[in-house]
Kinemage of the C-alpha trace (Angstrom):
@kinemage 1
@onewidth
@group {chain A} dominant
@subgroup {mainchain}
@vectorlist {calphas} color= white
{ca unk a 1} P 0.000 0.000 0.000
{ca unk a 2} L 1.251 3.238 -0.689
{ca unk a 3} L -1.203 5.617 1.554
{ca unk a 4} L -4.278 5.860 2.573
{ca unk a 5} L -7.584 7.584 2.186
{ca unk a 6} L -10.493 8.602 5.041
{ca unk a 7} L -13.952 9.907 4.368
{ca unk a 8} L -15.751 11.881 7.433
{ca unk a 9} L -19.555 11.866 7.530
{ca unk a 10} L -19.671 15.242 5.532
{ca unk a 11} L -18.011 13.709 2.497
{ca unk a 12} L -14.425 15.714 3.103
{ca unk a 13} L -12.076 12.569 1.907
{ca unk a 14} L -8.424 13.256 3.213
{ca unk a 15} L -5.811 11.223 1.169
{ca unk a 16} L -1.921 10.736 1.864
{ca unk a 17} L -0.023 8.885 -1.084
{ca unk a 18} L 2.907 9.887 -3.479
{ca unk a 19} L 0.856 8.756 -6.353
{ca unk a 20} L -2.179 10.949 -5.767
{ca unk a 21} L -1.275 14.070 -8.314
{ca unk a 22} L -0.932 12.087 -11.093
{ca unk a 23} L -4.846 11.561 -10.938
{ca unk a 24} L -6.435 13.973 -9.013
{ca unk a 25} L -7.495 17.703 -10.495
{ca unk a 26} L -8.200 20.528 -8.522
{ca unk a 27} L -10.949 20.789 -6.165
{ca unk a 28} L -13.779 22.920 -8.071
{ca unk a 29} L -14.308 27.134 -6.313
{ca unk a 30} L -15.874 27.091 -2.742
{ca unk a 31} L -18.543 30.207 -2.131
{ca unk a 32} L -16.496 33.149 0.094
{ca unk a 33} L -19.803 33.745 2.453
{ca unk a 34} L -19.627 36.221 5.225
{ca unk a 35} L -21.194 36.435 8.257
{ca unk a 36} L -23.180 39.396 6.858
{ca unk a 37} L -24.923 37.791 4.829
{ca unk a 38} L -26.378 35.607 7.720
{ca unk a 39} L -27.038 39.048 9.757
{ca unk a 40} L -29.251 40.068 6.624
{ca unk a 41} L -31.305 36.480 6.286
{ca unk a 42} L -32.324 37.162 9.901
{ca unk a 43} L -33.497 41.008 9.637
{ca unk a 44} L -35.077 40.015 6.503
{ca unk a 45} L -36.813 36.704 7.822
{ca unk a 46} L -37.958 38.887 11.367
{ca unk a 47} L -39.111 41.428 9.131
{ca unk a 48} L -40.848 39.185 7.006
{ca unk a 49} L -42.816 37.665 10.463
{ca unk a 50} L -43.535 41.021 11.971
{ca unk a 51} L -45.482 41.917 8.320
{ca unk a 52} L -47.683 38.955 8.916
{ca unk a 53} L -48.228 39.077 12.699
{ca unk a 54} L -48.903 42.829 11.890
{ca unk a 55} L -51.359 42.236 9.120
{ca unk a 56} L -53.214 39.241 11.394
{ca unk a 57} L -53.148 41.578 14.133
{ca unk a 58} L -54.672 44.377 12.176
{ca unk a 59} L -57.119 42.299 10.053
{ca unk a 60} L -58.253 41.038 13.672
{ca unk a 61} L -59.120 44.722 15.034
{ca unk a 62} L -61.378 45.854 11.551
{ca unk a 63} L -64.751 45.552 12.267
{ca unk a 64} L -66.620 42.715 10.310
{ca unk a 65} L -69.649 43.752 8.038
């Protein structure tokens, strides 16, 4: 044997060998994401509740006809 390979549950496979460049190719572009854009998910998604509690809440107060 000249290495050896290991897989983790999350598919990352870590390989050790001498022979491995010859048929490997680079690993494709992994996405740069910030921590802003997590900040903006959650103002967007509590906005996006308040809207609806707000229009229940004010749909709630109209008098029916």
């Amino acid at each position: 044997m000249d290495g050896k390979a290991r897989a983790d549950a999350f598919g990352r496979v870590e390989a050790t060998t001498s022979y491995l460049g010859a048929w490997s190719k680079p690993s494709p572009f992994t996405a740069s994401i910030s921590g802003m854009w997590a900040v903006l998910v959650a103002a967007a998604t509590s906005l996006g509740a308040a809207v609806v509690s707000g229009a229940q809440w004010w749909s709630s107060r109209r008098p029916k006809r």
